[in-house]
C-alpha positions as CSV (number, residue, x, y, z in Angstrom):
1,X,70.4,96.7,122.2
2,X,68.3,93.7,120.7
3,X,67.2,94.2,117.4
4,X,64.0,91.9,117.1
5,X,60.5,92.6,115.2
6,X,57.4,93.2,117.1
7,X,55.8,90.9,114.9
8,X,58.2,87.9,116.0
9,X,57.5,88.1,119.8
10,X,53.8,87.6,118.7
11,X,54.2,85.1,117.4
12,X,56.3,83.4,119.6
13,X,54.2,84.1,122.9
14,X,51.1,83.1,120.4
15,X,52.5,79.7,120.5
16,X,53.3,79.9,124.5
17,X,49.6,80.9,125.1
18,X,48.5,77.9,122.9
19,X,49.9,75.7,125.5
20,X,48.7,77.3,128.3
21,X,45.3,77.9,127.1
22,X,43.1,75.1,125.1
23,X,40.6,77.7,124.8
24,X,42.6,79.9,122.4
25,X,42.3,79.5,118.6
26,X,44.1,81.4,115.9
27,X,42.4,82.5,112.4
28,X,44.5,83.7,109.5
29,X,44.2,85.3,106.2
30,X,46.3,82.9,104.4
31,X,49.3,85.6,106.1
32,X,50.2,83.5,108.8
33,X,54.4,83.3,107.4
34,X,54.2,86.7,107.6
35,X,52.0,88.1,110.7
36,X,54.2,85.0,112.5
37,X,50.9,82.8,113.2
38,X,52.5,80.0,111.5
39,X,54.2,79.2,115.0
40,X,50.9,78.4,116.8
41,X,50.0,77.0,113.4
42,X,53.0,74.2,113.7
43,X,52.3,73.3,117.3
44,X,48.0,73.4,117.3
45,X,47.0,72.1,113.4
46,X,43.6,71.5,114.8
47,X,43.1,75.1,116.7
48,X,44.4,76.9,113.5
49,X,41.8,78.3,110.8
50,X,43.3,79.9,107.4
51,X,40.5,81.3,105.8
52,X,42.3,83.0,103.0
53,X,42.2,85.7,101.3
54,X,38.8,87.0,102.7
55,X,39.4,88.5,106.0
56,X,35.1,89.5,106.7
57,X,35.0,85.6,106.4
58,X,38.0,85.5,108.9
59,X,36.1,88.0,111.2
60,X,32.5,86.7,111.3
61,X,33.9,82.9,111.6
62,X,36.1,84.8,114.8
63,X,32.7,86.4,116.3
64,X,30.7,82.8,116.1
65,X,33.6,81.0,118.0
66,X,34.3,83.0,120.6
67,X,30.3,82.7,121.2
68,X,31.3,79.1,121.3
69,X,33.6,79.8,124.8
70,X,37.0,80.0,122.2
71,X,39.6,82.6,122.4
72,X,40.2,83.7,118.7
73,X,43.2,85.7,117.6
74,X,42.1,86.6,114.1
75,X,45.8,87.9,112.3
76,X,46.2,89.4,108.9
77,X,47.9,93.1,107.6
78,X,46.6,95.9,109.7
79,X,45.9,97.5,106.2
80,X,43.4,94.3,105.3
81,X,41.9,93.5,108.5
82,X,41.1,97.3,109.7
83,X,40.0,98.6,106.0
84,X,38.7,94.9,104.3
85,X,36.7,93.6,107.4
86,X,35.9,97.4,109.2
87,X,31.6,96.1,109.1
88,X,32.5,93.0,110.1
89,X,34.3,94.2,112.9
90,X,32.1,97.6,113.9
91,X,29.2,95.1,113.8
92,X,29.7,91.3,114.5
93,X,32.5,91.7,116.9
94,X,32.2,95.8,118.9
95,X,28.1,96.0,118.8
96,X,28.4,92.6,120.2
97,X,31.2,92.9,122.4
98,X,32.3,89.5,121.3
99,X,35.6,88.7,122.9
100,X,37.4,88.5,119.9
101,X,41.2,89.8,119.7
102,X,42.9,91.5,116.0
103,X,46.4,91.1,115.7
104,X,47.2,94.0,112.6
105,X,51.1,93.6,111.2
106,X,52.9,95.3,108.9
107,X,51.8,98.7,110.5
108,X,52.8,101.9,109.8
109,X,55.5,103.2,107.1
110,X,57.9,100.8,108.3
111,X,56.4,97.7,106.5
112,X,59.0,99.3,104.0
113,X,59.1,98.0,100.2
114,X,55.7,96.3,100.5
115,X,54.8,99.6,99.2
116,X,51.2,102.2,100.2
117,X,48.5,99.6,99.5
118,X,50.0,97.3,101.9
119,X,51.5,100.2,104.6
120,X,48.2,100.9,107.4
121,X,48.9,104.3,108.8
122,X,45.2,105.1,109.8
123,X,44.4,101.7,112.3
124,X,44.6,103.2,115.3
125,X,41.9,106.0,114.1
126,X,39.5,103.7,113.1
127,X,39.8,101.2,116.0
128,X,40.1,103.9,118.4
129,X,36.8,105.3,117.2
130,X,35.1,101.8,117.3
131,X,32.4,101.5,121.2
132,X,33.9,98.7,123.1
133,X,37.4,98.2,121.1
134,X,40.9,98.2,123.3
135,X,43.4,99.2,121.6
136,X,47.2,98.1,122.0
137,X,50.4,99.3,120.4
138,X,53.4,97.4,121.8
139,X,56.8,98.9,122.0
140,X,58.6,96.1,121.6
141,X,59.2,92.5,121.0
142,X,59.2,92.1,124.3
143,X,56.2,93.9,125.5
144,X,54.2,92.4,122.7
145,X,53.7,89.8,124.6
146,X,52.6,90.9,128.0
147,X,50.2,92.4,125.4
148,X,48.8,89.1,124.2
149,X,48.8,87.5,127.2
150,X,46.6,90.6,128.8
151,X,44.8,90.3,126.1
152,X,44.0,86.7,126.2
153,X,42.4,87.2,130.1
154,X,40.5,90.6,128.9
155,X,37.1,90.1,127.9
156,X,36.1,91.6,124.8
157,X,37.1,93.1,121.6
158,X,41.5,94.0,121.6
159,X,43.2,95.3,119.0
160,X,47.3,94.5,118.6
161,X,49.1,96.8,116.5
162,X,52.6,94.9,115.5
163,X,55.0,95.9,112.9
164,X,57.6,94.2,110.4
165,X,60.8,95.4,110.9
166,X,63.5,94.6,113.6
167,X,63.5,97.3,116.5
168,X,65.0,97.7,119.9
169,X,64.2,95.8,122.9
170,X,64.4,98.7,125.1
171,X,61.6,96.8,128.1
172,X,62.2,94.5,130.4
173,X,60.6,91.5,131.9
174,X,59.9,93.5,134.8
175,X,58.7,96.6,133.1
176,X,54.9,96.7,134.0
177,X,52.5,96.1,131.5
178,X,48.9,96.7,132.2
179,X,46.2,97.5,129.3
180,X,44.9,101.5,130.3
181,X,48.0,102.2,131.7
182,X,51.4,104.1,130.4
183,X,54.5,103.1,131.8
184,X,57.5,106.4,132.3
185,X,60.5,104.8,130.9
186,X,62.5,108.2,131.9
187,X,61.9,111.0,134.3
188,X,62.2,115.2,133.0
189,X,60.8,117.9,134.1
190,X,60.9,120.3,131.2
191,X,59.2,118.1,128.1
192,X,57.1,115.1,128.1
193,X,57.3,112.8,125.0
194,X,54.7,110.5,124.5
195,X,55.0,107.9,122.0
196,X,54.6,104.2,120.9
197,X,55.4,101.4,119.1
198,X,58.5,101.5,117.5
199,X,58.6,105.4,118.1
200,X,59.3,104.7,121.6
201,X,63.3,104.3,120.9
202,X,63.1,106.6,118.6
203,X,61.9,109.0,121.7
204,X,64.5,107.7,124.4
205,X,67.4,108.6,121.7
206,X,65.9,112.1,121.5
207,X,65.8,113.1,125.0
208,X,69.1,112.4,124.8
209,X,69.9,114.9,122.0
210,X,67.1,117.4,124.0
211,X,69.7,116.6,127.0
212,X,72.6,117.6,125.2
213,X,70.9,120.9,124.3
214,X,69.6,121.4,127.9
215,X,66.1,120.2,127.9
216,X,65.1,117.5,130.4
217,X,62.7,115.2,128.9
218,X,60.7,112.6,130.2
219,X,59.3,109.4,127.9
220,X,56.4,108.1,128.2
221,X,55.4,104.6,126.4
222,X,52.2,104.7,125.9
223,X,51.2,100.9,124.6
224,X,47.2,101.0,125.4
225,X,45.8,104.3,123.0
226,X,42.1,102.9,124.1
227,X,41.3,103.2,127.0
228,X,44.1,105.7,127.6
229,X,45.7,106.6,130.8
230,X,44.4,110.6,130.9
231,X,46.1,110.8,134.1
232,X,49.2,109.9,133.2
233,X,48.4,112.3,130.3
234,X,47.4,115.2,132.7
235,X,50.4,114.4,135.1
236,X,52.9,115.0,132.7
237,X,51.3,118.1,131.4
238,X,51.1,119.4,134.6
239,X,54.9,118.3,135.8
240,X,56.8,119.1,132.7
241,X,54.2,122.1,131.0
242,X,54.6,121.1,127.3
243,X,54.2,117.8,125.1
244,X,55.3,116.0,122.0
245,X,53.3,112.5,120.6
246,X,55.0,110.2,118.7
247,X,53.7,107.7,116.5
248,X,54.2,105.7,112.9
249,X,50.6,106.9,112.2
250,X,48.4,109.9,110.3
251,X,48.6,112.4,112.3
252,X,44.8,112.9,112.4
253,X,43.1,110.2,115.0
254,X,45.7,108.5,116.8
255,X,48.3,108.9,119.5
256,X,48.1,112.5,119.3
257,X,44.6,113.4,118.7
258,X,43.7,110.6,121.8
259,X,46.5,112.5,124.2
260,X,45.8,116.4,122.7
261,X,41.8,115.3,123.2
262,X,42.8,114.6,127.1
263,X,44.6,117.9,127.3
264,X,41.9,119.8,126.0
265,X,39.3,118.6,128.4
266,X,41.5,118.7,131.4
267,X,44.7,121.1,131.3
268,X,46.0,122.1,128.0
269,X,49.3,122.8,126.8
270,X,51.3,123.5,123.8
271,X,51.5,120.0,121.9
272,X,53.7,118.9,119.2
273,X,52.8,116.0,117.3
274,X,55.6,113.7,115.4
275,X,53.4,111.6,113.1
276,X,52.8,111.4,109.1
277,X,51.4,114.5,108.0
278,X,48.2,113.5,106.0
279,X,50.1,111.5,103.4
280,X,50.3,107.9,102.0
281,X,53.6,105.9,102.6
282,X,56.0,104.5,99.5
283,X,58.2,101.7,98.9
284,X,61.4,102.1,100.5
285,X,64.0,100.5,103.0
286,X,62.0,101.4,106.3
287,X,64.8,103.6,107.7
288,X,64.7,105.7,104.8
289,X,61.0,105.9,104.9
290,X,61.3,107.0,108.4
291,X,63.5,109.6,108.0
292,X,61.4,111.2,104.7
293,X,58.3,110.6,106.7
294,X,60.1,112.6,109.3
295,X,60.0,110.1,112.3
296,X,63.4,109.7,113.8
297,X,64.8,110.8,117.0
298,X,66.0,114.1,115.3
299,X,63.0,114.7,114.5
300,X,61.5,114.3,117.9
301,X,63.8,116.6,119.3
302,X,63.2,119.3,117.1
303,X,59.2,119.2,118.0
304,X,60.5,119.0,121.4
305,X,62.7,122.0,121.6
306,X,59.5,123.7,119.5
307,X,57.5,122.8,122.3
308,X,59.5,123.9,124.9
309,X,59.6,127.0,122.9
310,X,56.1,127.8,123.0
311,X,55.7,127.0,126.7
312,X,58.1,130.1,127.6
313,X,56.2,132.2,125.5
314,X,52.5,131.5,127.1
């Protein structure tokens, strides 16, 4: 498969939707070279913003122009925009449901050697948890940008989860893409493996191990986390009887906790969640990080044959 970072197809349909759309303007935290702004940067000098290294600036200046009829994409490290900028963002841009959208790279463990500080493994919690904030995590470079282009034509506050390193281009063009709604990438009947982001090859590889040990797994790519698709959620509960999450993200408040919340209210089932157990990253090659952290296809399986596990014995 194609090996491409989620971060590049941002940036690439960034520049696409620039062309398209006059309206769209693109604030950076003097990262642009690295969240891949610097495309739309190139093409539109005079609808490009860097307001360095202070990212409440970034936010508040986002907020006042998209009251001014603009679409802002405001860009920086998921790590600096979600933890830096969270008032600014709670306040200026969800209390006032200004239609502002948050593009957070260099997520999860896989930012690699830039190290803790700069690896964001709790941005999904604390957008998720923000009134009147979508939240989006692509699956791939592909898919990335239906996500900014649905994002662009949604009004109100969007948050885009990208990440650094290269992963497979396992979508299609003609894979849907809507925001609320999860797309089933493979059929099963005995487990259901919900994931996203770059997890989500990570959980087509391991239904294949699960296949080879003669579980039948269905995957699930669940891009929007907020609003979430509960019925898809409850379907595949209901259909298959057991559940794993995966996600390069705390364990507590993301992909897990939103799908195990659904459950709970609806039509529970034993849930296994593949996450990063309440710990802070390290620098590190991002496969090897990946595999410490415990979120490769191997491990998938094994929460998936746990799962399964537990089903036969309620």
């Amino acid at each position: 498969m194609e090996l491409k970072a989620i971060r590049d197809g941002f940036g690439e349909e960034l520049a696409e939707l620039g062309k398209r759309e006059s309206r769209v303007v693109v604030l950076s935290g003097d990262l642009e070279d690295s969240t891949k702004a610097a495309g739309f940067k190139k093409e539109f000098p005079l609808r490009f913003f860097n307001l360095g290294i202070s990212e409440q600036d970034m936010i508040g200046t986002a907020a006042g122009m998209s009251r001014e009829g603009f679409i802002p994409f405001a860009c920086s490290f998921a790590v600096f925009l979600t933890n830096r900028a969270y008032d600014q963002i709670r306040i200026t841009v969800c209390y006032n449901k200004a239609n502002v959208k948050l593009v957070g790279s260099h997520a999860g463990i896989s930012a690699g050697s830039d190290g803790a500080t700069a690896q964001c493994l709790e941005d999904i919690a604390i957008m998720r948890a923000l009134p009147n904030m979508t939240v989006i995590c692509p699956a791939d470079a592909l898919e990335v940008k239906k996500a900014v282009r649905a994002a662009a034509e949604y009004i109100g506050p969007v948050y885009i989860r990208t990440a650094r390193t290269a992963s497979e281009v396992i979508t299609k063009e003609e894979t849907p893409f809507a925001i609320g709604k999860a797309v089933t990438l493979r059929e099963g009947k005995d487990l259901a493996i919900i994931a996203c982001g770059i997890m989500v090859p990570e959980a087509l590889r391991a239904a294949v191990l699960l296949e080879k040990a003669g579980v039948d797994a269905a995957v699930i790519n669940m891009a929007t986390i907020k609003p979430l698709d509960k019925q898809a959620v409850v379907d595949a509960a209901k259909k298959c009887g057991c559940i794993v999450t995966a996600e390069e993200h705390q364990r507590n408040g993301g992909l897990g906790s939103a799908v195990a919340e659904a459950l709970l209210a609806s039509f529970p089932v034993p849930v296994e969640f593949v996450a990063v157990n309440d710990s802070f990253g390290e620098s590190g090659e991002p496969e090897e990080l990946l595999s410490k952290y415990g979120l490769k296809d191997v491990d998938i399986a094994r929460a998936g044959a746990s799962a399964v596990k537990r089903k036969k014995t309620c």
